[in-house]
C-alpha positions as CSV (number, residue, x, y, z in Angstrom):
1,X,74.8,112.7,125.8
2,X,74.9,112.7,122.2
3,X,71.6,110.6,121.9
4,X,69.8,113.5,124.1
5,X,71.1,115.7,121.5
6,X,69.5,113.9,119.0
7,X,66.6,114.7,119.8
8,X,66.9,118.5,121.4
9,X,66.0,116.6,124.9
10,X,68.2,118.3,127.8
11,X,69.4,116.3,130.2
12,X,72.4,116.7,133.0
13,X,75.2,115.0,133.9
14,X,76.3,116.0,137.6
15,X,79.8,114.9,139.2
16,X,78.9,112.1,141.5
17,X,76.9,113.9,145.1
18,X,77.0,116.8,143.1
19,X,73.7,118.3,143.4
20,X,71.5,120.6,140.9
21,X,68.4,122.2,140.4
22,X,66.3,121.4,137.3
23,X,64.9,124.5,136.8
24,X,67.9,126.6,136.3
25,X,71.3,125.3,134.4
26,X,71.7,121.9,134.1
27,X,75.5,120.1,134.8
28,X,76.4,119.3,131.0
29,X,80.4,119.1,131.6
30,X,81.5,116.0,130.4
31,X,83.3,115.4,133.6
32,X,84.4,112.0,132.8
33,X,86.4,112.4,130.0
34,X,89.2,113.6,132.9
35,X,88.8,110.5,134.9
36,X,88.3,107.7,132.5
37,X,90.3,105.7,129.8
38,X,90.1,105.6,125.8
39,X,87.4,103.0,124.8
40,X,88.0,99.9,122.8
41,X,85.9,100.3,120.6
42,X,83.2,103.3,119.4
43,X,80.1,103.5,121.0
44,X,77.6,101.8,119.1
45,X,73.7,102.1,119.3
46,X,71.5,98.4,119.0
47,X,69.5,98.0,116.2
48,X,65.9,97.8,116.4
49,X,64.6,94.2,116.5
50,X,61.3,93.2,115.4
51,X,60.2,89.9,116.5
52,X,58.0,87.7,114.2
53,X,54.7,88.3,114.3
54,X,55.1,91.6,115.2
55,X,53.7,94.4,112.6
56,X,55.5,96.9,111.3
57,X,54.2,100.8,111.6
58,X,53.8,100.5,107.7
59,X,51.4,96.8,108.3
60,X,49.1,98.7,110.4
61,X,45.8,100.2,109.7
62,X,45.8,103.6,111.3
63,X,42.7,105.9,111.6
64,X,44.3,108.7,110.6
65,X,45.5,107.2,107.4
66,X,42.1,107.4,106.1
């Protein structure tokens, strides 16, 4: 939900068999928050990994950069 936000994307979140049609309002009730538990810990997005070898967006030699 809040990664969708991000990046203005919409996206729905139905109840379970609930059923919806994309073109008109989408399910965004955060639904289970009434039927779940406190997390451990906060949500956490992975890091990017770049694997050896691998170039970086800066390493390459775009076109367009000429």
């Amino acid at each position: 939900m809040d990664a969708a936000e991000e990046v203005g994307q919409a996206v729905a979140f139905p109840r379970p068999g609930e059923t919806f049609e994309p073109a008109e309002k989408l399910p965004a009730d955060a639904w289970w928050r009434e039927v779940s538990q406190p997390m451990a810990h906060s949500w956490r997005r992975p890091k990017p990994v770049q694997f050896p070898g691998e170039a970086s967006e800066r390493d390459l030699d775009l076109a367009d950069d000429r």
